[in-house]
N, C-alpha and C positions, 0 to 999 in steps of 0.2 A: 504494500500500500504506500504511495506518495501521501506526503503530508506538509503540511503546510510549514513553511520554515519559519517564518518572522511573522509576530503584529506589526500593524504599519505604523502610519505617524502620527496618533494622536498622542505624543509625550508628556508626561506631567514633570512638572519639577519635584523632583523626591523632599520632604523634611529634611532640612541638613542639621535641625540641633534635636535630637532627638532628649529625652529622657534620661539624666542622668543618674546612675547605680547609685554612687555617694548619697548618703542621706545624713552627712555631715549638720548638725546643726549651726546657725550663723550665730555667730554673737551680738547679745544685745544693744542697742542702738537707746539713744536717747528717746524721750518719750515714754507712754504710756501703750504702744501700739504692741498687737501682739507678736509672739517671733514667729518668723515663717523659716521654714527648715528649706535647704537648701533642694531644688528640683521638686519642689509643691506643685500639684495641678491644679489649678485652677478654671476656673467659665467666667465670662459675660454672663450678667445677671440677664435670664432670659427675661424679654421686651425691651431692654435698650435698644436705642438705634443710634446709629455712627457715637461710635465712641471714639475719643481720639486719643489715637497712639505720639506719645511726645519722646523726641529723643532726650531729654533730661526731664528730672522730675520737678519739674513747673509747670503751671498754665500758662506761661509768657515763652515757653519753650515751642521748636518748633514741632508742626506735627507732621509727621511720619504717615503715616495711615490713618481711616476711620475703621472700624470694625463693629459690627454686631451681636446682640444678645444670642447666649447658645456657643459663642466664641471659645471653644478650648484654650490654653497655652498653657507653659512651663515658666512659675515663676523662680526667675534666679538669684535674685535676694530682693529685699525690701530696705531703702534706704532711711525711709521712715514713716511715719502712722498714715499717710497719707498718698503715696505711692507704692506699686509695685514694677520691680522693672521684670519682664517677661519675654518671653520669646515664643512665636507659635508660627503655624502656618495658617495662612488668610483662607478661611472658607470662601470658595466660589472663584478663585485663583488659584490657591495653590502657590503662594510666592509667600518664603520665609522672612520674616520679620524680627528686630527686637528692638523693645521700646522700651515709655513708661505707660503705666494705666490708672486712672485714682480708682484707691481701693474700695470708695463708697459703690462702686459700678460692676465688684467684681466679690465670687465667692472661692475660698476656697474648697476645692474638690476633694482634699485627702492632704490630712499630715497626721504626725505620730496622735495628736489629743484628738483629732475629728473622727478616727480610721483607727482605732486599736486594729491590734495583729488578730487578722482572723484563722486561729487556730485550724480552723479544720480546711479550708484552700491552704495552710502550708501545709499539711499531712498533703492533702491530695497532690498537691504540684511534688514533693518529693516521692510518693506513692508511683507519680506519673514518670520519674524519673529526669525531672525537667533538670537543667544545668541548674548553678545558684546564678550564674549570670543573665538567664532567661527571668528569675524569680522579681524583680525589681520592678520589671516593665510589664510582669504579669500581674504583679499585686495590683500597680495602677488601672490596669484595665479592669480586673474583679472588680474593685472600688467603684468605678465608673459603671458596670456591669455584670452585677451580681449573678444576672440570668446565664450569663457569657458560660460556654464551656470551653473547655480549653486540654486536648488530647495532644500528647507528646507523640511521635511518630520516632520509634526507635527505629531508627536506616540501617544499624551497625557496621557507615559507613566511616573511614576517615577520612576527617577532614582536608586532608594534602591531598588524598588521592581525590577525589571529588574536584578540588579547585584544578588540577591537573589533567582530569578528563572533561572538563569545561573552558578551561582557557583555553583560545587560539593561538594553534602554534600550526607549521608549515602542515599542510594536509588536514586540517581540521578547523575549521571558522564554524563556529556554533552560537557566537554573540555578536552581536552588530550596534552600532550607535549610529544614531543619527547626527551629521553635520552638516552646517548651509554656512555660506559667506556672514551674516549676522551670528550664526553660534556654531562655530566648527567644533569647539568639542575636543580640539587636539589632546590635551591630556587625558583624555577618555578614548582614546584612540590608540591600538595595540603598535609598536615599532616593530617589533621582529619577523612580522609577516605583511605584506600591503603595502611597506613603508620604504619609499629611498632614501637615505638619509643626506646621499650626495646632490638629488636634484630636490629633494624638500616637496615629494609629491607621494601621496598615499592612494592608491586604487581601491577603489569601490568596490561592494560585495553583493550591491544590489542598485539597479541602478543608478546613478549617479553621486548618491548623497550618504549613503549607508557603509559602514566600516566596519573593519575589525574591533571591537573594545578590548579594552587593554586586560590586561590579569588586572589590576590593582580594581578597574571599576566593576568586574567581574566578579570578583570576590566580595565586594561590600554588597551588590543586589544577593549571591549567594546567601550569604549572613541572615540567617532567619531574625537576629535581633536589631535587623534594617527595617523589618517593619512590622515591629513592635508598639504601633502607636494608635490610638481608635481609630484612626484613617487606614492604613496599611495592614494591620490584622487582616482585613481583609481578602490579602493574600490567600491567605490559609483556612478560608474560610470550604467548608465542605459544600461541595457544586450539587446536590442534588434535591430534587423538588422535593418544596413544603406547603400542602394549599393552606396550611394555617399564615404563613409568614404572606411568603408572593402572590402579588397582584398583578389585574392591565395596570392600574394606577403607576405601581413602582416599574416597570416594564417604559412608559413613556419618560417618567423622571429621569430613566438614562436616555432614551433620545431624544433628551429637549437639545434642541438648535442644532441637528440633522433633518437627513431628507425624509426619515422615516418616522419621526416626530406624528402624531396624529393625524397619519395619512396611509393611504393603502398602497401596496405591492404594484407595478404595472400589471396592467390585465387582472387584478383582483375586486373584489369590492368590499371583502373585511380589512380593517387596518391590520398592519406591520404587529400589534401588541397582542392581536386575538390572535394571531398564528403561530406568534412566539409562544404565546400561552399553552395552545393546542402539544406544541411541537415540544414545551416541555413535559405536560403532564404524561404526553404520548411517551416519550423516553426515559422519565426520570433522571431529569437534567435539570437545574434552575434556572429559570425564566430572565431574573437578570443575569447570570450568567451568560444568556444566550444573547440577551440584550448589548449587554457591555463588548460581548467576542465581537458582533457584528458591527457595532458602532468604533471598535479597534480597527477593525477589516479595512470597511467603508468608506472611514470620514463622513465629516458633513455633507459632503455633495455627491450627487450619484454619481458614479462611474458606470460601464460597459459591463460590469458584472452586475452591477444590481437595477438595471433596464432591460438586457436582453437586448440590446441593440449592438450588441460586437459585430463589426464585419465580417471578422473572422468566424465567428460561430452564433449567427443571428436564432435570437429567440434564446438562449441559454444564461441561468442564472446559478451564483456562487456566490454568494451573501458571507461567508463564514471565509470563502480563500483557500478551500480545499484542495490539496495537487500545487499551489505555489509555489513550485519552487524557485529559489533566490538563483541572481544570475546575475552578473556583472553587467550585461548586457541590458536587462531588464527581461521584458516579456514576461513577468512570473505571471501577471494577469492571465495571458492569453494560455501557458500552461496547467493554471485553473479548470479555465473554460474548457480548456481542451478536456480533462479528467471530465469534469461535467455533463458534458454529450457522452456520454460511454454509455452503454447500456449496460447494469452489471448490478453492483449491489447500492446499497442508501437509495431504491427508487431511482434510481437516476435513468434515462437522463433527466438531470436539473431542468427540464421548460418550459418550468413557470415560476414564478415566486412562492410559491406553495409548497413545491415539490424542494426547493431547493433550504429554503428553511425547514423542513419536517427531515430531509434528509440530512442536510448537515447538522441538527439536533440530535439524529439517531446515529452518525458519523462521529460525532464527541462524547455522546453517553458510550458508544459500546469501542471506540477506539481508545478514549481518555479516561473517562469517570469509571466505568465499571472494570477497567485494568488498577486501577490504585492511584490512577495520577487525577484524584477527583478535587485538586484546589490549582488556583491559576499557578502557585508558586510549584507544582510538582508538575502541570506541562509545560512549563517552563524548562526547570531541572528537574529532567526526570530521574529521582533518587529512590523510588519507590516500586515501578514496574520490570523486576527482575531479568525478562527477557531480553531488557533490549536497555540496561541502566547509561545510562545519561545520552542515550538516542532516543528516538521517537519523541522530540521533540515539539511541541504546535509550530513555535514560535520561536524567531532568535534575536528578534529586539529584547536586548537585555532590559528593560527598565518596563517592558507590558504588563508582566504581573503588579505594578506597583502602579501603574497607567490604571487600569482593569479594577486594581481595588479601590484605589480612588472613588473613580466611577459609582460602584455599586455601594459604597457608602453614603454617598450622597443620595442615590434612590431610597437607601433604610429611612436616613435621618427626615428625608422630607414626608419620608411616607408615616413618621412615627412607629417606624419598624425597628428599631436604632436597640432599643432592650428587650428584644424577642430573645427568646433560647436558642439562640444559634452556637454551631459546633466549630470550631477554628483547629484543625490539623499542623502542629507546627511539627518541622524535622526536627530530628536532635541529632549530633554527629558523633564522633569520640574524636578526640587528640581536637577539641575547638580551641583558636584562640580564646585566653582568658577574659577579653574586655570588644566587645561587638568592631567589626574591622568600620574604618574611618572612611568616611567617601571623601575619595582623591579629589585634589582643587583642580579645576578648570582655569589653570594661571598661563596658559601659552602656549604657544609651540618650543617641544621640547628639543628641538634643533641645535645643537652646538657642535655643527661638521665647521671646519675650513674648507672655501673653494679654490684658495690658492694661500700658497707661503712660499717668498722669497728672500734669501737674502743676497744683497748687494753685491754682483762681482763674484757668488759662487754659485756652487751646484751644489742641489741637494743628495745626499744618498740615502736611500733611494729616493729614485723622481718623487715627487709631491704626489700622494693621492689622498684624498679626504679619511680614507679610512687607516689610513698609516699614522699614527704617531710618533713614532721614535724616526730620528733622522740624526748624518752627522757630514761634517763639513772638515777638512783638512787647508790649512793655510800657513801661507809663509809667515815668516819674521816680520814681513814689512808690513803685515796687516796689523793693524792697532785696534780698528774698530769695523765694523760694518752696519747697516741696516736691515733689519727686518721688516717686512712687509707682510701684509694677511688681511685676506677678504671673509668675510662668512659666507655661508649658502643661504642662510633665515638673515634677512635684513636687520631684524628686530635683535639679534643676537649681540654682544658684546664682545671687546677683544680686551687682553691686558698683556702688557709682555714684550708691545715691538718697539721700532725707535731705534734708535743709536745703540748700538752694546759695545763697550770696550771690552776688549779682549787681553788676557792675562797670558804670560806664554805659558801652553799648556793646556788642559784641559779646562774650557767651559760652557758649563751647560745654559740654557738659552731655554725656561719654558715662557709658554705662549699658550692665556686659557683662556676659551671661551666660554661664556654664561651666556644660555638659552634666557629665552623669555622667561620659561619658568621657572627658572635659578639653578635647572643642572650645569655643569661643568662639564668641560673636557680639556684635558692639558695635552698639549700637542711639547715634542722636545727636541731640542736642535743639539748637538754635543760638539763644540768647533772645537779642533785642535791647532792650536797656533804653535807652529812649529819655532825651537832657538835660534842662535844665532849663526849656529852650524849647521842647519837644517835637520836638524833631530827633533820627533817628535815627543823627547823626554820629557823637552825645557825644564828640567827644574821638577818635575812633577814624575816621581820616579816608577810609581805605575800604571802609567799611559801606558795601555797595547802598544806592540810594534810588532809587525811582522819581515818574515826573511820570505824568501819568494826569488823564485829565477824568472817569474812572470814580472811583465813590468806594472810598476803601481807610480801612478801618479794623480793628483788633483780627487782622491777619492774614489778611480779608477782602477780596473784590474784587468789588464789586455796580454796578448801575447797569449793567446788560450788555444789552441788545435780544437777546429772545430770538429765536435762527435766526443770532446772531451766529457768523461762522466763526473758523478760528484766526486766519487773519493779516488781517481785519479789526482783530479783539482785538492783537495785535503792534504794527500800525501805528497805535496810539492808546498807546501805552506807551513812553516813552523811559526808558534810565537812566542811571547817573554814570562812566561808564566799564563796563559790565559788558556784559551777556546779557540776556535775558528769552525764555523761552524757556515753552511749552505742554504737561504731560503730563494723564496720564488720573489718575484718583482714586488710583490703586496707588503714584503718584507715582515710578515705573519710566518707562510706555510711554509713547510721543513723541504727543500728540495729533493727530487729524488733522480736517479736516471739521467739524460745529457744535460749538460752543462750550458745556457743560452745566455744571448744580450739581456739586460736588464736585471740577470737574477743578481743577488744578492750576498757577500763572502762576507759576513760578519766575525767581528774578533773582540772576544769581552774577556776583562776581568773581573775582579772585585770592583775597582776605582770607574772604568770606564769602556764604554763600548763603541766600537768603529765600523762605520759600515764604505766595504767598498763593490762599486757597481761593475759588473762583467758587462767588458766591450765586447765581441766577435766581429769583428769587420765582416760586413754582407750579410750578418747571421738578423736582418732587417726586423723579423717576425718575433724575435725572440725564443724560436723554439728549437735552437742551439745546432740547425741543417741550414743549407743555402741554396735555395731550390727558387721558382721557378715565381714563387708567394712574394720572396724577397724583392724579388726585379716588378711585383706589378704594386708592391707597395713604394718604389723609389720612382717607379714612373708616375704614379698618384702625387708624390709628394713635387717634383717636376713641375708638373701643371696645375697645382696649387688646391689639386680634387682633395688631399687628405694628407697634410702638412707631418710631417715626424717633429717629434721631440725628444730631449731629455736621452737617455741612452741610447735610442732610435736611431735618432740624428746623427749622433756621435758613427754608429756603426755604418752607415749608409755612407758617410763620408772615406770609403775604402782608400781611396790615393791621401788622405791624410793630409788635405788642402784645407784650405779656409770655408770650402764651403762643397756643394753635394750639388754635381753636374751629370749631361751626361756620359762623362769619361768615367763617373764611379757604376752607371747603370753599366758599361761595356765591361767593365773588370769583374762584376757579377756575372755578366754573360759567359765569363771567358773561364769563371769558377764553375759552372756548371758544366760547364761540356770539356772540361776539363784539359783544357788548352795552356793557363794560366793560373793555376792557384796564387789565392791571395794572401797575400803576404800580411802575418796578424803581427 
């Protein structure tokens, strides 16, 4: 069975200060006001209207937001009898806040003297097996919702492995985030897969706008005690029908300001809420369940699945997004519809609005809800359905379940459904972090490559590439100082490091660090050796590498090599002062193996310091240490200015050992291959 990969784009902003464990009391304050313990909940005394939120505790202060009666927040200390300062998320928004509020306007919800310890929910929740770091944010919710039940779901997974078979890594994208030029999201965005760090471009995983999420924002929606809040419980809330709870009524309160809002299907003539109702009772599914999935799906405005006007597959309806699968390309749409014309099981085909909601109802109760993944948070991540653990998943927009629960919270609370006896399924893991994982800050693009580093007058070894940090430079006596130069790839990035550097004879190191937007680092490192007055690379500094060699070394350079030479041919003609010598490949990373080419890399470290010199081959253009036929159609590129050589390139292309690469060095390559004239290395 195909299944639907991701919810779309209806995103909510997650609560970012959630509840916190400490119930440290504050200490008392002047006045007569009473003490409020630290992370108290409190409400808007219900029938206020626009209360106002001030960023200090004045009425001459300014205001922040208004807010309404019914208002939840978390208050974080009281400064005195007549303020509280608070933080909550804005009903009918969803945009986090912190302020002040006067406390004549506000009640509190639960502290140690309102809310003694209810004995017997703390039997139950250790009964239940729940963590103690689950216990905090559950006592708050029982307070708030006595009726509430609340079933620990032992997974008996661990927690590493779980975050490990859900994060995206090459061959496996299972989370996606949404970015657009107003909120990319970059820190919420995975680098190890999608991501170039040298062109600062990340590929999409559906079309356009959708990405890999990173491990870190991965793990915080993971974190069952992410959404631990009356909003977000939700999550975990158990999908299946209750005619005691659901109604049409609460059914419309999730499609207020959609297409489907109290209006009919195309071609039907009962509304959207009577068929979702039918299409629960019929499956034993819940109504706003089905409500919230389709309004996830959807959006506000019709599309070609919920008209039946695809050209591609006219008359054919998928409300739910069945068969979508993600595609960089896009087209998940028309891969729906295509599942949907199939003549096979759910009724289908889908062609009509009737058929396509009773089907995709019976398509999530007997594919999701009666396998075990019956809360948005487990087809989400599926931690619970044995056959197929952390595949068969709905969706791979990470942040739906907490989109979704939103949602259907708001349908409770208006419906006065909000202290019904509803059942809340939470996972529980082993080996959990001790303290609920933190959602990553959305502070920038995490870019801190170099797109170029020069310095004045030398060569680097190895050539400059973004992804190489260690580099070294050999110079005369008569160099005293040089410049450094360095571009970023992220404009927004920082440099510290370049400028003038005087030079000491001897070894000295030269870093150069970039700070991304978001404040990572990356230290790029230059090692110049400023040779004495005898042209010794000791100067003075008596554990400078040096090496012996019958090959010639000059300028950072190592020539005179017989091409087809292997690594440890090249090794055992090189001795040094105490140190290494050692073979990578041009990236100046990976271990060299096999012949010996332009570009690669003869490195010699000790303790004190390490030198890197670059392998010339005359003609050997390609770098892959032959001279063949590649070499002569890369020096004739370079010629006609199609694809310019650099850096060691250059060097070897220049065969007659002139000022410059003509074509008397293309005829000498000519003359190495058919073997008329071997080149003289």
């Amino acid at each position: 069975m195909t299944i639907k990969k991701r919810g779309k784009k209806w995103l909510a902003v997650l609560l970012s200060v959630v509840i916190a464990v400490s119930f440290t009391q504050l200490g008392n304050f002047s006045g007569d006001a009473n003490v409020v313990m630290a992370a108290t909940l409190a409400q808007v005394i219900p029938g206020t209207t626009n209360l106002n939120v001030r960023e200090a505790a004045s009425t001459s202060s300014n205001r922040v937001t208004q807010i309404q009666g019914g208002q939840m927040m978390t208050v974080l200390d009281q400064p005195n009898s007549q303020w509280y300062h608070v933080s909550f998320t804005k009903d009918g928004t969803g945009e986090t806040y912190t302020g002040y509020v006067h406390a004549d306007f506000v009640r509190i919800v639960n502290s140690e003297a309102s809310n003694p310890t209810d004995t017997d929910f703390e039997a139950y929740m250790t009964a239940q097996g729940f963590p103690e770091s689950y216990k905090p944010y559950l006592r708050e919710l029982h307070a708030l919702h006595p009726n509430w039940k609340f079933t620990a779901v032992q997974t008996g997974l661990d927690w590493n492995t779980v975050i490990e078979n859900e994060r995206n890594k090459q061959g496996q994208i299972k989370n996606l985030i949404q970015g657009t030029s107003s909120a990319p999201h970059y820190n919420w965005r995975e680098t190890e897969v999608g991501y170039n760090w040298a062109t600062d471009t990340w590929s999409p995983y559906d079309g356009t706008t959708w990405f890999a999420a990173s491990e870190e924002i991965v793990a915080y929606y993971i974190d069952p005690r992410t959404y631990m809040d009356e909003m977000y419980i939700f999550a975990f809330e158990q999908l299946s029908y209750d005619s005691s709870i659901h109604g049409v009524s609460g059914v419309e309160a999730i499609l207020v300001g959609t297409f489907m809002y109290n209006s009919c299907p195309a071609g039907e003539t009962r509304k959207f809420s009577d068929e979702i109702m039918e299409a629960a009772a019929t499956y034993n599914v819940s109504p706003y369940h089905l409500a919230s999935r389709m309004r996830q799906e959807m959006g506000t405005t019709a599309g070609v699945n919920a008209t039946g006007q695809s050209p591609n597959y006219p008359g054919i309806f998928n409300f739910f997004n069945v068969g979508s699968v993600d595609s960089a390309g896009g087209g998940a749409v028309n891969k729906g519809l295509a599942w949907a014309s199939l003549t096979g099981s759910y009724g289908r085909p889908w062609n009509s609005a009737y058929k396509a909601i009773m089907g995709g109802a019976q398509f999530i109760g007997a594919s999701y809800i009666n396998r075990g993944q019956d809360t948005l948070y487990t087809q989400k991540f599926n931690v619970t359905y044995r056959d197929n653990l952390y595949g068969h998943q709905y969706m791979s927009n990470v942040q739906a379940p907490a989109s979704e629960a939103r949602t259907i919270y708001n349908a409770y609370r208006s419906n006065g459904l909000i202290n019904a006896a509803l059942v809340f399924k939470i996972p529980v893991y082993n080996n959990m972090p001790a303290q609920a994982v933190t959602k990553p800050a959305d502070s920038g693009s995490p870019n801190h490559w170099l797109s170029s580093l020069t310095v004045s007058g030398c060569t680097l070894t190895p050539s400059f590439s973004g992804g190489t940090t260690e580099y070294s430079i050999i110079v005369g006596n008569e160099i005293s100082s040089v410049t450094v130069s360095a571009t970023t790839v992220n404009s927004k990035a920082g440099i510290s490091g370049t400028g003038t550097v005087n030079l000491s004879v001897g070894t000295n190191t030269v870093p150069i660090t970039v700070t991304a937007q978001n404040g990572d680092k990356r230290t790029y490192t230059i090692t110049i050796v400023r040779k004495d007055n005898n042209g010794n690379m000791s100067g003075g500094t008596e554990n400078t590498p040096t090496i012996s060699t019958n090959y010639k070394v000059d300028n950072n350079q190592i020539s005179g090599i017989t091409v087809g030479t292997d690594v440890q041919t090249l090794l055992s003609s090189i001795t040094t002062n105490g140190g290494t010598v050692s073979v990578y490949q041009a990236d100046g990373v990976t271990a060299k193996t096999g012949t010996v080419g332009t570009g690669d890399i003869v490195r010699v470290t000790n303790d004190s310091a390490t030198i890197n010199f670059t392998v010339i081959i005359y003609g050997d253009v390609s770098g892959d240490g032959i001279i063949n036929a590649l070499d002569l159609l890369k020096v004739q590129k370079h010629l006609i200015g199609a694809s310019p050589l650099s850096g060691a390139y250059l060097e070897a292309a220049n065969v007659k050992k002139s000022g410059s690469v003509s074509a008397l060095d293309l005829l000498k390559i000519q003359k190495q291959i058919i073997g008329s004239a071997p080149i003289q290395q």
